[in-house]
N, C-alpha and C positions, 0 to 999 in steps of 0.2 A: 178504299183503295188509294195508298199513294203514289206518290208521282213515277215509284223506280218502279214499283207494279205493272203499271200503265206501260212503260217502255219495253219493260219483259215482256208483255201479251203481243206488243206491238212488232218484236225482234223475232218472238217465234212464228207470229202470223209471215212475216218477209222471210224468214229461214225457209220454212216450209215450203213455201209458194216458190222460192226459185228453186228447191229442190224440186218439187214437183213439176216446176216446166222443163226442166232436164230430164224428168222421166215421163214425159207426158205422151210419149212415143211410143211406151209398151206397153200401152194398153189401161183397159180400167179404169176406175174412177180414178184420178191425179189429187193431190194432197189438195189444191186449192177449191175442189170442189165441196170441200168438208167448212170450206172457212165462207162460199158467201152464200147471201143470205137466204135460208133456207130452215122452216119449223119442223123439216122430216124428222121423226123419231132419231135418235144418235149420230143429227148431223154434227160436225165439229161446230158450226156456227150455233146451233140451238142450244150446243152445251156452253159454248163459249158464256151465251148469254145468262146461261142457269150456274154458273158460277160467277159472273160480276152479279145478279141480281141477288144471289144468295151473300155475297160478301158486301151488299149494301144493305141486305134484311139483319144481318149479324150487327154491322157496326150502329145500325139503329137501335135493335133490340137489346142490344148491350146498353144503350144510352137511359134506352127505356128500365133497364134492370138496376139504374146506380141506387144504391140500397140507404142505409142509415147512416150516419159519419159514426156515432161512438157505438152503435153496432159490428161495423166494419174494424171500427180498432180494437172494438171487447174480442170482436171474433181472432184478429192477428195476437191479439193474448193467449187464446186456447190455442194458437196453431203452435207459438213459440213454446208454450207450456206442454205439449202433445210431443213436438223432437225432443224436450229437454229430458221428457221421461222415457222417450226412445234412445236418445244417444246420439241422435245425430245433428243436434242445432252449434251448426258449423257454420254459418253463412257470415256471422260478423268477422272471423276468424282470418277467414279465408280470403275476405274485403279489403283487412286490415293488412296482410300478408302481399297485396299488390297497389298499395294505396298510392303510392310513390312511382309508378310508371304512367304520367298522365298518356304518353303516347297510347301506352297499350288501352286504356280505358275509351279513349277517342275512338278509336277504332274500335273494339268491344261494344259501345255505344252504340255507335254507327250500323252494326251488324244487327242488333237488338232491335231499332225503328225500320230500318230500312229491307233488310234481306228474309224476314222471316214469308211473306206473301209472295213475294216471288220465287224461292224457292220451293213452294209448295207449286206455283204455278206451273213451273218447270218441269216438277215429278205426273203432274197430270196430263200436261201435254206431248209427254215421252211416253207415258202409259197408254195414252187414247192413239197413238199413231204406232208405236213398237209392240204393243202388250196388250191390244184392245179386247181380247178375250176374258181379258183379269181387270180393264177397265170399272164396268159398270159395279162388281162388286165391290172394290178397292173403293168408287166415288161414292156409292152409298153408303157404305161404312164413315165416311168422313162427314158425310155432310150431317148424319145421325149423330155421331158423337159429338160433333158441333152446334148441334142442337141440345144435346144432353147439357152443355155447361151453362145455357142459358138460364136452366133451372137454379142452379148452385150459384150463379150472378145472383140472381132473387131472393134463395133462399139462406145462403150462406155470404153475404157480402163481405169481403176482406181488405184490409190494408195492405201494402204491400211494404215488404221492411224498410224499404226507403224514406218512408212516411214517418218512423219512428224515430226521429229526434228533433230536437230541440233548434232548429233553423230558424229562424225569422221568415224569411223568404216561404216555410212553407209554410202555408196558410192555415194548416193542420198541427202544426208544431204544438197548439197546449196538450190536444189528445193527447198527441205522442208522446210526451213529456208524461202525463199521467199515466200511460202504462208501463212508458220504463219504468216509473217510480212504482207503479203495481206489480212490476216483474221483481223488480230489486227487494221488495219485502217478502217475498214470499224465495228469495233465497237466486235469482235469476240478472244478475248484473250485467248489462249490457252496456254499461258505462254514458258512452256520449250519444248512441244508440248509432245506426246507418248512415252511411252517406249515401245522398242521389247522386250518384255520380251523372246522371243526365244533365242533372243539372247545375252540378258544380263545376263539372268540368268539362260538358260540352256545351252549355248553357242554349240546352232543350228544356223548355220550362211548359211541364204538364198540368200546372195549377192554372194558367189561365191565358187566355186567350183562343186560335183555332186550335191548338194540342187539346187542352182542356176539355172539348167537346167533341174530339176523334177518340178519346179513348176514356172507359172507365174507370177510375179511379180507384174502385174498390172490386177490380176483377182479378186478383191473384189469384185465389182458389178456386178454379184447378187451372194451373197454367197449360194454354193450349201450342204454346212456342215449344214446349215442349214432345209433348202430346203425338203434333204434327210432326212434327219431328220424329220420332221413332216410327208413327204410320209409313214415311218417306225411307227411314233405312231398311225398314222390315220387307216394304216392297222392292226395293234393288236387290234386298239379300234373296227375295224368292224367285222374282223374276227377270233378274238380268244375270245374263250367257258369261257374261263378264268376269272371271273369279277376284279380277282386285279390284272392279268396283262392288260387289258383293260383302269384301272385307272392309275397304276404305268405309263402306254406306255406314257402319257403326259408329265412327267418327265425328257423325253430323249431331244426332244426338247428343253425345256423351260434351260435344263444345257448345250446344245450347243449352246444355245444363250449367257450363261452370260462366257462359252468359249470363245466364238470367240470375243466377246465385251472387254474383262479383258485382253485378250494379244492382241488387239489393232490390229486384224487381218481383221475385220469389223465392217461397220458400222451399225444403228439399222434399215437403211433404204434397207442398201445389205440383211440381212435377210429377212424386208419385201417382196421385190422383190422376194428372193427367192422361200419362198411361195407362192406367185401368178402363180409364173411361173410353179412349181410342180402342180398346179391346173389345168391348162389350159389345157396339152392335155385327162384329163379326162373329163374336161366339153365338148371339140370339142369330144373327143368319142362319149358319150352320145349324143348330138346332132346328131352325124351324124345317129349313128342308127338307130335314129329317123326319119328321112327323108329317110335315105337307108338302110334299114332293112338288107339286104344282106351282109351289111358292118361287122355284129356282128358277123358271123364268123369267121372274118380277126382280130378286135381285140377282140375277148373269146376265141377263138380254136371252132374247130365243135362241133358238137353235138355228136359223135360219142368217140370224145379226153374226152370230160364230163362224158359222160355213162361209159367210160372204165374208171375215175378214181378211183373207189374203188377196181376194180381188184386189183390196183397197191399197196393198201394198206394193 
């Protein structure tokens, strides 16, 4: 969790809490009694903690998942070889096409390290206070598919296109240098290969130091900034009253795609993936339901957690 994360957890706990002592007068449990501290089943504070402890198990288990170096770059081989026969390995294209607006990459950058965790922060603590009925499935489904890619860190480790050129500075540079040349024979030019723009032009350097050891290296497939991201538009488009945040919600996605694509962080096949993957443990819910009815307690909360959500409002 970084530091702009920390401030969003911090801005909605003080949002809340003065909202709540302006409503504290009509009754009911008041917002701030969700935030202290307290192990009740679906208290705000118990889940507060079961998401900073989950987003400390992730950025460990991630660490624990960094794979092979020329496994990682054989594999961003098959990934660029995999668009190139689908039609869509667009991403140097598209790099090259905004290379000359440092402004816009600075900010683009910026957007990419910084706002992906608190944004999702944000959608969950709108959810757990406006929407708590759609809560507990909406957060099992994420925490599931967030567990899902941990496999694919392991079992599929990847480069990410950035990786793939010839820099000094990165420390990976021969690899990458041998695959563009392995891409270039087999009919696949990618010429000077990517640029980091993290690091060329915001000069956020992920090869070494504390970057180096927040994040994986070789975790592009399946990108989960993604991912997260359509989890977060799909839920305002179902559950919020709102019809133009409904329509704006599509928007969030569709600019962390050409994010993550523009600073060469992923490719358009790690997005897809990601989405599939965000999908899956809501279709096995559903399913399961269905066959074990008993089961929609476990992921909805009782009937009981339902009935009392309006007290809480």
């Amino acid at each position: 969790m970084n530091f702009t994360s920390l401030v969003t957890l911090i801005a909605i706990i003080l949002i809340y809490s003065w909202q709540a002592s302006r409503n504290s007068t009509a009754g009911g449990a008041s917002t701030w009694e969700h935030f202290k501290p307290s192990f009740k089943r679906y208290s705000g504070f118990r889940e507060l903690l079961l998401f900073v402890g989950f987003m400390l198990f992730y950025k460990f288990s991630r660490a624990l998942a960094i794979g092979d170096e020329a496994t990682a770059f054989a594999n961003a081989q098959k990934v660029i070889e995999w668009e190139e026969g689908l039609g869509i390995l667009y991403e140097l294209q598209i790099q090259q096409h905004f290379l000359d607006s440092t402004l816009l990459f600075k900010f683009i950058n910026f957007v990419y390290i910084k706002l992906h965790i608190p944004a999702t922060i944000i959608f969950f603590a709108w959810l757990f206070y406006k929407k708590r009925e759609h809560y507990l499935f909406i957060r099992n489904g994420f925490l599931v598919a967030n567990v899902i890619t941990l496999f694919f860190f392991v079992g599929f480790p990847c480069a990410p296109p950035r990786m793939l050129n010839g820099d000094e500075i990165n420390k990976y540079a021969i690899l990458g240098l041998e695959i563009l040349s392995n891409l270039k024979a087999i009919g696949i030019d990618l010429k000077e290969g990517y640029v980091d723009t993290l690091l060329k032009i915001s000069e956020i350097n992920l090869y070494k130091g504390v970057n180096s050891k927040l994040f994986n290296q070789f975790a592009a497939m399946p990108s989960m900034h993604f991912g997260n991201a359509l989890l977060i538009a799909y839920g305002l488009y179902l559950y919020s009253k709102n019809k133009f945040t409904r329509i704006i919600a599509w928007l969030y996605p569709v600019s962390v795609l050409f994010v993550i694509v523009i600073t060469a962080n992923h490719f358009f096949l790690d997005a897809v993936l990601g989405g599939i993957i965000v999908l899956i443990p809501y279709l096995g819910m559903i399913l399961l339901e269905r066959f074990y009815p008993n089961l929609k307690e476990r992921f909805r909360g009782s009937d009981a957690f339902v009935q009392n959500i309006s007290e809480d409002k």
